[in-house]
DSSP file (Angstrom, degrees, kcal/mol; ACC not computed):
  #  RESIDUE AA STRUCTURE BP1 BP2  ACC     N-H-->O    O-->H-N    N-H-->O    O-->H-N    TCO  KAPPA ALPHA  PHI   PSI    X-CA   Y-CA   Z-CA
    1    1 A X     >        0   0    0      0, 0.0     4,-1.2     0, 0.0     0, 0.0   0.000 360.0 360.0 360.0 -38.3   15.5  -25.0    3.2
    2    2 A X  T  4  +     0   0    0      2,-0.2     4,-0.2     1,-0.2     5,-0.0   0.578 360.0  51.9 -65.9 -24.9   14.3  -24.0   -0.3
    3    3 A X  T  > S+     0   0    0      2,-0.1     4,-4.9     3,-0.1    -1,-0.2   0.838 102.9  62.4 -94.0 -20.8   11.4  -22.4    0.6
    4    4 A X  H  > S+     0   0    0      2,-0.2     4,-1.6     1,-0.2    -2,-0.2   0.846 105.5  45.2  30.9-101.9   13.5  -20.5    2.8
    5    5 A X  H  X S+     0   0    0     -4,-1.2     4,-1.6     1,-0.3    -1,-0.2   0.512 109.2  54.3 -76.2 -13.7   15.4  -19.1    0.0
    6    6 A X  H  > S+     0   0    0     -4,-0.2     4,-2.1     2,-0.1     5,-0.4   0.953 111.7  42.3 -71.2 -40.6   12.4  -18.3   -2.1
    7    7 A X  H >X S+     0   0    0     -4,-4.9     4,-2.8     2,-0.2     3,-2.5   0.886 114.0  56.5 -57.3 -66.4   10.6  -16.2    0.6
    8    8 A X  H 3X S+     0   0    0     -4,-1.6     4,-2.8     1,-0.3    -1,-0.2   0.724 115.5  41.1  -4.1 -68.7   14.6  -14.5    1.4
    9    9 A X  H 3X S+     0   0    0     -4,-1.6     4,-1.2     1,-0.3    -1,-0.3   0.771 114.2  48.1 -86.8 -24.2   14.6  -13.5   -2.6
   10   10 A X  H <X S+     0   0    0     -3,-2.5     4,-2.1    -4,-2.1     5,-0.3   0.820 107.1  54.1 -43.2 -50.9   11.3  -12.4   -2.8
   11   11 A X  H  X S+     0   0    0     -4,-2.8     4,-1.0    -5,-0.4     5,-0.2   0.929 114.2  50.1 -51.8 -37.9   11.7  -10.2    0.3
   12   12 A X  H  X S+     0   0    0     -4,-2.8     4,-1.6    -5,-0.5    -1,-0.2   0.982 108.3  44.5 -56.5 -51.7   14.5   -8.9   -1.5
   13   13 A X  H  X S+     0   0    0     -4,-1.2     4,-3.5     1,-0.3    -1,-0.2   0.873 109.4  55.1 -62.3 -49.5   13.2   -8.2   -4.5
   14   14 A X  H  X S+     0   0    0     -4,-2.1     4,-0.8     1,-0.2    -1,-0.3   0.609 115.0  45.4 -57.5 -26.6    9.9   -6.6   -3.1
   15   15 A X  H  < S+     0   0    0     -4,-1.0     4,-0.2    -5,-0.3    -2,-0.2   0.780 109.0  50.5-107.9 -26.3   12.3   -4.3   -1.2
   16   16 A X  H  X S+     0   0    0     -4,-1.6     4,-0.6    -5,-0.2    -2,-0.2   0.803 116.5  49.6 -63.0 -42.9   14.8   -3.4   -4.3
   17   17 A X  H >< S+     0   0    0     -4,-3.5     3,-0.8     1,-0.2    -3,-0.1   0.988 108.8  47.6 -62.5 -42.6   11.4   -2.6   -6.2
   18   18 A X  G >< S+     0   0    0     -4,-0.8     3,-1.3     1,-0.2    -1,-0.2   0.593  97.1  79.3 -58.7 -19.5   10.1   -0.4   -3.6
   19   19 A X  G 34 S+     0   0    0      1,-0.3    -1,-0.2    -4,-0.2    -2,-0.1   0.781  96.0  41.2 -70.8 -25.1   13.4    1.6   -3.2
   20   20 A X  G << S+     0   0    0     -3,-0.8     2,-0.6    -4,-0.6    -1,-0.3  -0.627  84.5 166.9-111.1  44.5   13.2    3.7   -5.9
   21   21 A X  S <  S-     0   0    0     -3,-1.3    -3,-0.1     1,-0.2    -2,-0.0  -0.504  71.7  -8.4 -86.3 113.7    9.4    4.4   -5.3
   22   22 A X  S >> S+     0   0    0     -2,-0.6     3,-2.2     1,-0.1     4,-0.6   0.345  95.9 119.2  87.6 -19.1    8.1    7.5   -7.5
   23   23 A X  G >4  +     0   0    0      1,-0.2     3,-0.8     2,-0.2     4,-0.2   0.920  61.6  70.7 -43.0 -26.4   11.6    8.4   -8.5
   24   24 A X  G >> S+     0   0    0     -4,-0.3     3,-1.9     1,-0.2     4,-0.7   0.801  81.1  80.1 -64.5 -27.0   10.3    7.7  -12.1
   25   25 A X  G <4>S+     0   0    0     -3,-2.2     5,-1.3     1,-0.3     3,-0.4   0.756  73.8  72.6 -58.9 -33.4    8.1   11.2  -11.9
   26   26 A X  G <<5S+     0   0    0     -3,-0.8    -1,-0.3    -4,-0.6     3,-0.2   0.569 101.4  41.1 -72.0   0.2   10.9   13.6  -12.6
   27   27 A X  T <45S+     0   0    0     -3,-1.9    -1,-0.2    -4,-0.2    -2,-0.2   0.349 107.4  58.6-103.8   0.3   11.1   12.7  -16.3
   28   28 A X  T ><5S-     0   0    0     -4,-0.7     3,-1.3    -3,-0.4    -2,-0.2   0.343 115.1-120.9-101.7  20.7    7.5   12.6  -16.8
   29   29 A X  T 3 5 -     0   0    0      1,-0.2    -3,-0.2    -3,-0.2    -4,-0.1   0.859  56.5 -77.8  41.9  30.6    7.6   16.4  -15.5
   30   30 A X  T >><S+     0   0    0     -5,-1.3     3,-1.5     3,-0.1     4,-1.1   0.505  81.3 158.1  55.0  10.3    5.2   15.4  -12.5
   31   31 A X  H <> S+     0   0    0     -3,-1.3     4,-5.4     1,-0.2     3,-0.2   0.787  74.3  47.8   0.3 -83.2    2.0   15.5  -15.1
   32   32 A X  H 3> S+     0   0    0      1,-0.2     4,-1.7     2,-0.2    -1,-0.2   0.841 110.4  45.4 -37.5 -48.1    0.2   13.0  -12.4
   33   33 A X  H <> S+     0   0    0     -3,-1.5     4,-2.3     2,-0.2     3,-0.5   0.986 113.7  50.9 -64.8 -59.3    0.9   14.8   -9.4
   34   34 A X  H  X S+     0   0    0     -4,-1.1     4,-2.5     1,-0.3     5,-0.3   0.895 110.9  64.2 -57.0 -44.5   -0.3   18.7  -11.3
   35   35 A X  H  < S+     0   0    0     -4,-5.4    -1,-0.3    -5,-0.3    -2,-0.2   0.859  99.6  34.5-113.2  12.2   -3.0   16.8  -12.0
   36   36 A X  H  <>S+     0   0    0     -4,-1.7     5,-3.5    -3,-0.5    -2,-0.2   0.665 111.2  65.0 -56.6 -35.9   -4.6   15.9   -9.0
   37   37 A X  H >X5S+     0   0    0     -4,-2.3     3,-4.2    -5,-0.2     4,-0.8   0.992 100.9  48.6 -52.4 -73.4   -3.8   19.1   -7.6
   38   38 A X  T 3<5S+     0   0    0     -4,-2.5    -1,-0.2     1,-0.2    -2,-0.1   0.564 112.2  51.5 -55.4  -1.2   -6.0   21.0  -10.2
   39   39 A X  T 345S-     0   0    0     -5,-0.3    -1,-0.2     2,-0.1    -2,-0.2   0.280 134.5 -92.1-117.5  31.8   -8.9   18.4   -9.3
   40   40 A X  T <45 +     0   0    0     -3,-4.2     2,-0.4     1,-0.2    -3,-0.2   0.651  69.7 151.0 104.6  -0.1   -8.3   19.3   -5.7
   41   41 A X     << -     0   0    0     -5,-3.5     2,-0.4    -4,-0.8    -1,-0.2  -0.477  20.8-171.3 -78.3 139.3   -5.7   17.0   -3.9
   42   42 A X    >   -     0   0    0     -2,-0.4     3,-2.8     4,-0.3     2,-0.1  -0.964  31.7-108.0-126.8 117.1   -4.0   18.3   -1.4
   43   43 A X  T 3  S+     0   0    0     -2,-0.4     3,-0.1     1,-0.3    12,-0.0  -0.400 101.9  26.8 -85.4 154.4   -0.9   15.6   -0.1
   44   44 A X  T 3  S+     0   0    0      1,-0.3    -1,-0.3    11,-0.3     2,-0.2   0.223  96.3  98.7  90.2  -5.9   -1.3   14.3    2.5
   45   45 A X  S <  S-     0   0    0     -3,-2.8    -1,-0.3     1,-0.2    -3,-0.1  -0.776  80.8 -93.2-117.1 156.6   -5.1   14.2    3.0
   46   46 A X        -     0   0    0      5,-0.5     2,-0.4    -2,-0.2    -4,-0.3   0.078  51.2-103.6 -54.9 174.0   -7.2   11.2    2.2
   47   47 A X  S    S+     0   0    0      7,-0.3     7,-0.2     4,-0.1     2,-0.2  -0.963  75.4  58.2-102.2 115.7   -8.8   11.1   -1.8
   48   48 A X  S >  S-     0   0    0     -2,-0.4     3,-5.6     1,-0.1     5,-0.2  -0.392 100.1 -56.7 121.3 130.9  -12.2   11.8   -2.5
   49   49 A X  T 3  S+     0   0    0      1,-0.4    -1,-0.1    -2,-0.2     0, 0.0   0.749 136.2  21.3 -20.0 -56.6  -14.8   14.8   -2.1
   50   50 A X  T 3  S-     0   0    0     -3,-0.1    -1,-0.4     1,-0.0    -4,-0.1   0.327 108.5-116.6-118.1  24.2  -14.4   14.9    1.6
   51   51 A X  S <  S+     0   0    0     -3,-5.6    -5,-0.5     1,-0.1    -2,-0.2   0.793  77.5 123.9  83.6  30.8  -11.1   13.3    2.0
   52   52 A X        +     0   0    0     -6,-0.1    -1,-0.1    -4,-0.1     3,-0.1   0.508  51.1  95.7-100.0  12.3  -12.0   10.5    3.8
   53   53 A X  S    S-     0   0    0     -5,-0.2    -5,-0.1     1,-0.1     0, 0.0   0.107  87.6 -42.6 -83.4-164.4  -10.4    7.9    1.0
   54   54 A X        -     0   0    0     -7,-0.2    -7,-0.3    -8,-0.2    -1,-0.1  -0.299  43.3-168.4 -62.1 152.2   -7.0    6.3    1.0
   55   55 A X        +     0   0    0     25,-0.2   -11,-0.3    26,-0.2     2,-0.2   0.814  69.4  57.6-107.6 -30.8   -3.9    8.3    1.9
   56   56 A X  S    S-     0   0    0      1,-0.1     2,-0.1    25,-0.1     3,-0.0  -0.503  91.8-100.6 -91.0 133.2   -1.1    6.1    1.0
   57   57 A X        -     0   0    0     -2,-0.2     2,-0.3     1,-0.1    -1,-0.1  -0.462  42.3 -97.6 -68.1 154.6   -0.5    4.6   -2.8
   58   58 A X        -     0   0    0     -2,-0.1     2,-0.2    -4,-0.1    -1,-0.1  -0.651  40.9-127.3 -78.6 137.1   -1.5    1.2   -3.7
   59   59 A X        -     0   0    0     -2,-0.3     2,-0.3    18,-0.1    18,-0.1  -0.589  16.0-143.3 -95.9 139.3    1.5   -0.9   -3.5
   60   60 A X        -     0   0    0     -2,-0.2     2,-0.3   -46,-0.1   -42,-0.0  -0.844  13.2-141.2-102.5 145.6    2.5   -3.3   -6.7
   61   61 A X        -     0   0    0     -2,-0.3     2,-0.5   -44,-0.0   -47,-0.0  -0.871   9.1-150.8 -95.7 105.2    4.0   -6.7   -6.0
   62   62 A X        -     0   0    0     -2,-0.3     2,-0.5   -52,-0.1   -45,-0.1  -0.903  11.0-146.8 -87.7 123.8    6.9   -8.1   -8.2
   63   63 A X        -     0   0    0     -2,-0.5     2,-0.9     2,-0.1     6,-0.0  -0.661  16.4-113.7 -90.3 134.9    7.0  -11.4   -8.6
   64   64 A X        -     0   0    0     -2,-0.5     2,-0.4   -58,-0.1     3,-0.4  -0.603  67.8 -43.4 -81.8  91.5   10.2  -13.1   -8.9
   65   65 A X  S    S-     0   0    0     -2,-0.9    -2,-0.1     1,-0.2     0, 0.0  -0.823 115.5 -32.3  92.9-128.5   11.2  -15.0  -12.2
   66   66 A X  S    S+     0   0    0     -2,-0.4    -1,-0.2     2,-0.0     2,-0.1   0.220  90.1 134.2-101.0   9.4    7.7  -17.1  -13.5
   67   67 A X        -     0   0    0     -3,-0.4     3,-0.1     1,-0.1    -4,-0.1  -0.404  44.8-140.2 -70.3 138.7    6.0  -17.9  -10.4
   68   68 A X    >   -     0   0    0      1,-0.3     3,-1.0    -2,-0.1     4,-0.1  -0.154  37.4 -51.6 -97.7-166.9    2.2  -17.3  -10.3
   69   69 A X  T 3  S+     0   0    0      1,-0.2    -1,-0.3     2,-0.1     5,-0.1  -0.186 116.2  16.0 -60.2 145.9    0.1  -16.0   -7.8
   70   70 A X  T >  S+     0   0    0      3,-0.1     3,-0.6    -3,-0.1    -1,-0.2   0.601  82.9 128.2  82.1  -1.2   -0.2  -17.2   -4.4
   71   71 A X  T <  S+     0   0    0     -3,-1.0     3,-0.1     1,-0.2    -2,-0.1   0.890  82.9  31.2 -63.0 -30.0    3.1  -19.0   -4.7
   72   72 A X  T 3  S-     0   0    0      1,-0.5    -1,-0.2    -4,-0.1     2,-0.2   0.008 119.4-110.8-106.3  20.6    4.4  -17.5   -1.7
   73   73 A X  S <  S+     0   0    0     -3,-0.6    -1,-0.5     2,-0.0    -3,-0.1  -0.559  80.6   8.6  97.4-153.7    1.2  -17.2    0.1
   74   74 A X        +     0   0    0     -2,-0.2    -5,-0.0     1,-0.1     0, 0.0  -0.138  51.6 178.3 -37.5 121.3   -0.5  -13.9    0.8
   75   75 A X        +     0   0    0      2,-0.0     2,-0.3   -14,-0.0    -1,-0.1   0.341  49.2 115.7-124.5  14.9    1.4  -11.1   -1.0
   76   76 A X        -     0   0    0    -15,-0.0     2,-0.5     3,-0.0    -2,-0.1  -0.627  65.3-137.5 -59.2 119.0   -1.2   -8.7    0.4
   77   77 A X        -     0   0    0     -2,-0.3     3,-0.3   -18,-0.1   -18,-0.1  -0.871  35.9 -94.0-115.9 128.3    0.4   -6.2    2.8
   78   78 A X        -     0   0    0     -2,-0.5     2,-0.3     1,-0.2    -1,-0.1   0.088  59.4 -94.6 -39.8 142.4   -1.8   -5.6    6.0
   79   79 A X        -     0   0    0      1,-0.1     2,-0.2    -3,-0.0    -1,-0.2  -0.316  42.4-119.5 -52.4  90.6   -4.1   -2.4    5.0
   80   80 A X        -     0   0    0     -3,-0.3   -25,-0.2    -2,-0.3    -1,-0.1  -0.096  23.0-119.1 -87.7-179.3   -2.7    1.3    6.1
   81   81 A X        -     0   0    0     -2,-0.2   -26,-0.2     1,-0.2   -25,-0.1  -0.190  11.8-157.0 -85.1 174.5   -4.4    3.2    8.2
   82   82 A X        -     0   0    0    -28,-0.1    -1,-0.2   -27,-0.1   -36,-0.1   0.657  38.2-122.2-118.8  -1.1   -5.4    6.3    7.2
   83   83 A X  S    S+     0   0    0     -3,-0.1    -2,-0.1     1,-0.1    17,-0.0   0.718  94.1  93.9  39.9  48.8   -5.8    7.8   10.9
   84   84 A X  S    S+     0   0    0    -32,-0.1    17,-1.1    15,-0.1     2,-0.2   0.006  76.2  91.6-105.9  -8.7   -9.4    8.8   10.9
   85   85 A X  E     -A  100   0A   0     15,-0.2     2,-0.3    16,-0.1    15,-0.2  -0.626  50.9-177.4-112.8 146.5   -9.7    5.3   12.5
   86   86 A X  E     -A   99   0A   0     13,-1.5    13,-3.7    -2,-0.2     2,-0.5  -0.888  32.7-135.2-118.6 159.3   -9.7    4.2   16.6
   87   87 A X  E     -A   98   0A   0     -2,-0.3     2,-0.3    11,-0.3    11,-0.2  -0.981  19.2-152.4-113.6 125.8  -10.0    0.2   16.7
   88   88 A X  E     -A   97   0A   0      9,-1.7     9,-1.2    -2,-0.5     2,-0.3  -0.727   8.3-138.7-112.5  96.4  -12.2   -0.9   19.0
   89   89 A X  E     -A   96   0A   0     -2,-0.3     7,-0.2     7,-0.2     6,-0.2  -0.875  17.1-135.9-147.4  81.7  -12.3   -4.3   21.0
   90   90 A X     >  -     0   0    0      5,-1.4     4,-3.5    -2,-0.3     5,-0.1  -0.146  13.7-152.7 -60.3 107.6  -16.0   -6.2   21.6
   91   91 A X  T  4 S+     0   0    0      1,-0.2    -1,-0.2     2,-0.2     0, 0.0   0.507  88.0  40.7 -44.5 -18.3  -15.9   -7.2   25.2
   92   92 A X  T  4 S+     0   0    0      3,-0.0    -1,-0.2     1,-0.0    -2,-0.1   0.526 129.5  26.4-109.7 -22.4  -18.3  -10.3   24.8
   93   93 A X  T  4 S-     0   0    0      1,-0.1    -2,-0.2     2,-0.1    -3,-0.1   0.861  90.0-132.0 -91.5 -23.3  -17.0  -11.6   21.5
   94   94 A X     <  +     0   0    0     -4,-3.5    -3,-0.1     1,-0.2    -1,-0.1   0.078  59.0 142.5  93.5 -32.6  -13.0  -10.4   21.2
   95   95 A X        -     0   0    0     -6,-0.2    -5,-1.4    -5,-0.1     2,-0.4  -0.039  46.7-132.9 -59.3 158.5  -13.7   -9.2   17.7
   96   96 A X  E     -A   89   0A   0     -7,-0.2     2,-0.4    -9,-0.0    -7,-0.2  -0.889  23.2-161.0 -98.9 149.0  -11.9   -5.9   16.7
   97   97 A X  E     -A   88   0A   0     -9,-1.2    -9,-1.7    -2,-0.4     2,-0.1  -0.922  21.7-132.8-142.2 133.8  -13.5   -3.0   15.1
   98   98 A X  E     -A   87   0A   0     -2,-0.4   -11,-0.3   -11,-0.2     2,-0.3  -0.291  14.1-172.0 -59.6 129.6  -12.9   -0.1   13.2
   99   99 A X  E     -A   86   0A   0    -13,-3.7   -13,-1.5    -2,-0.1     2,-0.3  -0.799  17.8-153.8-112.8 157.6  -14.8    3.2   14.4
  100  100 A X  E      A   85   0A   0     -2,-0.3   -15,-0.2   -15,-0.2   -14,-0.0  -0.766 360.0 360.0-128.2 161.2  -14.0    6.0   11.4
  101  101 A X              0   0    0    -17,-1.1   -16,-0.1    -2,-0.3    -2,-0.0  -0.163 360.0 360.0 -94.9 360.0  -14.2    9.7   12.9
């Protein structure tokens, strides 16, 4: 029952952090954002010369109270996709694989 209530308040917490995601950029006068633009970013395309890189920010984890890593198991949240990818299925083996465009 107690570990339960840790995952419960973790889930919580991890969703409280996430709610207010970027919101912090309108007092910094959006500095980060102007400058990506002027080295070429366009949102909504991947990062990187030819745009194939990630599209999505990398997500930070808050941990709840003093508990270290790996206390609640994988805090790694499954990869997203950037949708350059088809996933592929090996017929003899099962394995999946990513084909990139």
């Amino acid at each position: 029952v107690g570990a339960s209530r840790r995952v419960a308040a973790a889930a919580a917490a991890a969703k409280s952090a996430t709610s207010g995601f970027g919101a912090w950029e309108r007092h910094t006068k959006g500095i980060g954002m102007k400058l990506l633009e002027q080295m070429g970013y366009e949102p909504g395309k991947g990062l990187g010369s030819d745009g194939r890189g990630i599209v999505t920010p990398v997500q930070a984890v808050q941990r709840v109270g003093k508990v270290s890593v790996g206390y609640f198991g994988s805090e790694k949240a499954p990869a997203p996709r950037r949708g350059n990818e088809t996933v592929v299925e090996d017929s003899d083996s099962g394995k999946l694989f990513l084909i990139y465009k």
